[in-house]
N, C-alpha and C positions, 0 to 999 in steps of 0.2 A: 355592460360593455365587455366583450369578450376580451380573455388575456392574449399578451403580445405571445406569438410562437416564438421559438428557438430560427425560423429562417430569418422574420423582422429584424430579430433583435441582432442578429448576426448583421444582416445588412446593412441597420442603423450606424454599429460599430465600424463597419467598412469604410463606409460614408465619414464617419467622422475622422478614422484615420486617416482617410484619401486627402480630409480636406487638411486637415489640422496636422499635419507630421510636425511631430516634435525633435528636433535634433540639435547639436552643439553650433550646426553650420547655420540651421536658420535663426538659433538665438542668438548668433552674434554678428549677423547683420547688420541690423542699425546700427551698433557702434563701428564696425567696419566703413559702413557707407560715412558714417558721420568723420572717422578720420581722411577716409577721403576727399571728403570735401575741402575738408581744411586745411588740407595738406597742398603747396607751390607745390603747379605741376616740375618745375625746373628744380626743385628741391631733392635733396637725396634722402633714400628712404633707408632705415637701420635695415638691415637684414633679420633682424629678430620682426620689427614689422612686417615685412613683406611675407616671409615667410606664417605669419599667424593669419596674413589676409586669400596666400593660397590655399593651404590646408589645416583646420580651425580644428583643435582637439584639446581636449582635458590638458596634458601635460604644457600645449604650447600654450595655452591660455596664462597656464600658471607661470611660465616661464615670461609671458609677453607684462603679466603683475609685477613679477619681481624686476623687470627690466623698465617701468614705467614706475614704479616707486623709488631706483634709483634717479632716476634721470629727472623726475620732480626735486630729490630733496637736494642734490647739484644745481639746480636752477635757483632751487629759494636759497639756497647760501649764496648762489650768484648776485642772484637779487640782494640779498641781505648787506653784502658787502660791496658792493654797489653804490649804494642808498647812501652806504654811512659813509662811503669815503667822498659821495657825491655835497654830502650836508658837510663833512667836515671842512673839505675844500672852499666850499661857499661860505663858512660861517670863518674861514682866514680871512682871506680874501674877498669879503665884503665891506664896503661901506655904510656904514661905521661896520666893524668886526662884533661878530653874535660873541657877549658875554654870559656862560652860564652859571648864573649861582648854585651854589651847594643845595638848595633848598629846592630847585628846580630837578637836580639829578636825583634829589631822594623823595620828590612826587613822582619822578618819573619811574623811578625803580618800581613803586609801591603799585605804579600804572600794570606797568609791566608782569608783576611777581600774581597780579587779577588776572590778567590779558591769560597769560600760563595757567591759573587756577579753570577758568573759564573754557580752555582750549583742551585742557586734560578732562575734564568731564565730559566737553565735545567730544572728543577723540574716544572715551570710555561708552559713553550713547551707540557711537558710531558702532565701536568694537560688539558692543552684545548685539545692536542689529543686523551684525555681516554674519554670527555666530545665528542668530535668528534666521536669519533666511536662510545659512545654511543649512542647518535643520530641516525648513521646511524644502529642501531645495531635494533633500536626500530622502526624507518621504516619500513625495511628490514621484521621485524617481521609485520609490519601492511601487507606487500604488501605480505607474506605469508598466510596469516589469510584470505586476499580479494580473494587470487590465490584458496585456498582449498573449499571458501565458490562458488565462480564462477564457481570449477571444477562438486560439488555437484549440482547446477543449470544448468549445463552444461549434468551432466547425468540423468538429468528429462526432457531434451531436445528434443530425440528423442520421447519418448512417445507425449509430447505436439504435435510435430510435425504430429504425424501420427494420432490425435483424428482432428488437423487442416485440414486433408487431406482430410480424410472422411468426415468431415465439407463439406470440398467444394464439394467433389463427390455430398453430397447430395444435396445441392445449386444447383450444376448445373442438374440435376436430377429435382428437379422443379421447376426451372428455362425453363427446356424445355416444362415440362407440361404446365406452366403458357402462353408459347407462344401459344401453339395448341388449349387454349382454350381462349386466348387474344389477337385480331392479334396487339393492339395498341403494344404490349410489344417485335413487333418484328420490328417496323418501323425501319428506318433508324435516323441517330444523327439530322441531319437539321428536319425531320416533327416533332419529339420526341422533341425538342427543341420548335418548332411552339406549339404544344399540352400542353407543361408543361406552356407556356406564355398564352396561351387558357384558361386553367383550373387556372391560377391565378387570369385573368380577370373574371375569373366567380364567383371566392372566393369573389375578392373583391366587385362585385356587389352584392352577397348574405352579404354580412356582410355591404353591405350599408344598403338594405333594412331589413337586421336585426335592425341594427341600427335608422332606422327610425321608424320600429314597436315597438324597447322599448323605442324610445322617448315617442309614442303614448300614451302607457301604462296606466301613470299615468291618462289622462285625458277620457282615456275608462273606468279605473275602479272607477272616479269618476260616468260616466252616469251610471255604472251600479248598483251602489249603491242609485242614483235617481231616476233609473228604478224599483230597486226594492223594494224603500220606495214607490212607487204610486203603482205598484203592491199589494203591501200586502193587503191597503184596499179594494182593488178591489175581490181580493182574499177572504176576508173575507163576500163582501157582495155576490159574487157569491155562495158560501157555503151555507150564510141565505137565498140565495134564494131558492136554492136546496132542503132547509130541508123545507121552507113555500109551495115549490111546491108541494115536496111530503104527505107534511102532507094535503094538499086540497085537493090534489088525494084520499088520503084516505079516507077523510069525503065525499067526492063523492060520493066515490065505496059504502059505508056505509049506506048514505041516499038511493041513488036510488037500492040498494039489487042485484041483477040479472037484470037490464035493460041494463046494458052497454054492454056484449054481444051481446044482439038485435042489439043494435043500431051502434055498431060497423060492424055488418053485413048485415044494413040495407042501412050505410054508403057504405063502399065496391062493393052492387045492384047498387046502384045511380051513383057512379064514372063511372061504368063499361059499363050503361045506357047511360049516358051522353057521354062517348067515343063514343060511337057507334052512336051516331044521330049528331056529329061532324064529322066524316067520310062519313056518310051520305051525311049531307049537302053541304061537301067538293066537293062529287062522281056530285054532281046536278049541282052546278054550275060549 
C-alpha cells in the first residue's frame, strides 16, 4: 500500500475542519437551545442571558457561571425557607398540632450533619472532575492550536516540495556535465574510496611540509634582516662609487676636449688589427 502524500493528507485535514469546526459558539449550543426552550416566551430574560445567547465567548461564559451560581443559591435559600416556614405553619395550626420531641430533633440533626457529610464529598467529586475536564479541556485546546499550526505548514509543503525537486533536477543536470568533463567523478565506490585516501595522504604531506616551512620562518626572517643590515652599506658605498665614477668621467671628458672620440676609434682599429694577425697566426701553425 503506497503512503498517503502531503496533498491527501492535507485535504483529509480540510475536510475535517470544514466538517467539524470547533468553536465556543457551536459548543454552547445545546445549552443555549435548551434554555430556550424552557424559558415563557412572555417571560423576561436577565440581560446577562441574553447577552451570552447573542454573542458566546470565554469571558461571558464565565460571567453567565458566576450569574447562575448566584441566582441558584437565592432560590435554594428561597426554597429552604419556604419549606420551613411552610411546615411550621402547618404543624401550629394543625389538627391535633405536630408535637416534636427532643429525641426526634436530635435524630434529625444526626440525619442532617450525614445529608452534609455526604453532599460535601459530592460537591468534592464534583470539584476534582470540573478541575479534570478542565485540564483536558486546555490540552485539547493546546493539541488544536498544534493541529491548525501543522495544517498551515502542511500547505507550504507542496511548493517546498517542488522548488526541492527542481533543486535536484538541476543537481543532476550537473552532476552529468561534471562527469563528461571529469572522468574521476565517474569512477566506481572501491577507486573513489582508494582516490579520496590518495588525496588525504597528499593533504597531509602538504601540511607537513607547510608545517616545516613555518617552523623555518622565524629563523629566515632573522638572516634576512642580517642580510640586509650588511647590504645597506654596501649599497651605500656602491652608489659613492657610481657618483666618484661618474664625476672622473666627467673631469676627463673636460680635460682632454674632443680626444676621446679619436681614441675610442683608434681603440676599436687596434682590437679589430689584432684579431686578425691572431687568426693569422692560428691559420700558420
Amino acid at each position: 500500500m503506497a503512503p498517503p502524500t502531503a496533498g491527501s493528507v492535507l485535504a483529509k485535514l480540510q475536510s475535517l475542519s470544514s466538517n467539524q469546526e470547533i468553536s465556543i459558539l457551536k459548543l454552547s449550543e445545546p445549552i443555549s437551545t435548551a434554555i430556550t426552550q424552557l424559558q415563557d416566551p412572555h417571560q423576561r430574560i436577565s440581560d446577562i442571558s441574553t447577552s451570552s445567547l447573542d454573542a458566546t465567548t470565554p469571558s461571558s461564559l464565565e460571567a453567565d457561571l458566576t450569574h447562575y451560581r448566584e441566582l441558584f443559591a437565592k432560590l435554594r435559600f428561597s426554597y429552604v425557607e419556604q419549606v420551613t416556614k411552610e411546615k411550621f405553619i402547618r404543624a401550629i395550626v394543625g389538627d391535633p398540632p405536630l408535637i416534636v420531641t427532643p429525641q426526634e430533633n436530635v435524630d434529625l440533626e444526626k440525619e442532617n450533619l450525614e445529608a452534609k457529610a455526604t453532599l460535601k464529598a459530592l460537591k468534592t467529586e464534583v470539584a476534582g472532575m470540573v478541575a479534570e475536564l478542565e485540564e483536558k479541556a486546555k490540552e485539547l485546546s493546546r493539541k488544536y492550536e498544534k493541529v491548525q499550526v501543522e495544517t498551515v505548514k502542511l500547505e507550504e509543503l507542496p511548493g517546498k516540495i517542488a522548488e526541492l525537486e527542481n533543486a535536484i533536477t538541476n543537481l543532476k543536470k550537473a552532476q552529468a556535465i561534471g562527469l563528461d568533463s571529469n572522468p574521476e567523478l565517474n569512477l566506481p565506490l572501491a577507486k573513489t574510496l582508494d582516490l579520496v585516501e590518495s588525496k588525504k595522504r597528499q593533504r597531509a604531506e602538504l601540511d607537513r611540509q607547510l608545517e616545516q616551512l613555518q617552523s623555518q620562518v622565524p629563523r629566515k626572517k632573522k638572516e634576512l634582516d642580517r642580510l640586509q643590515a650588511e647590504l645597506q652599506p654596501l649599497e651605500t658605498k656602491r652608489q659613492n662609487s657610481m657618483a666618484a665614477a661618474k664625476e672622473a668621467k666627467r673631469r676627463k671628458e673636460a680635460a682632454l676636449g674632443g680626444i676621446e672620440d679619436d681614441l675610442e676609434e683608434r681603440g676599436r682599429w687596434f682590437r679589430a688589427a689584432e684579431t686578425g694577425l691572431k687568426q693569422v697566426l692560428e691559420m700558420k701553425s
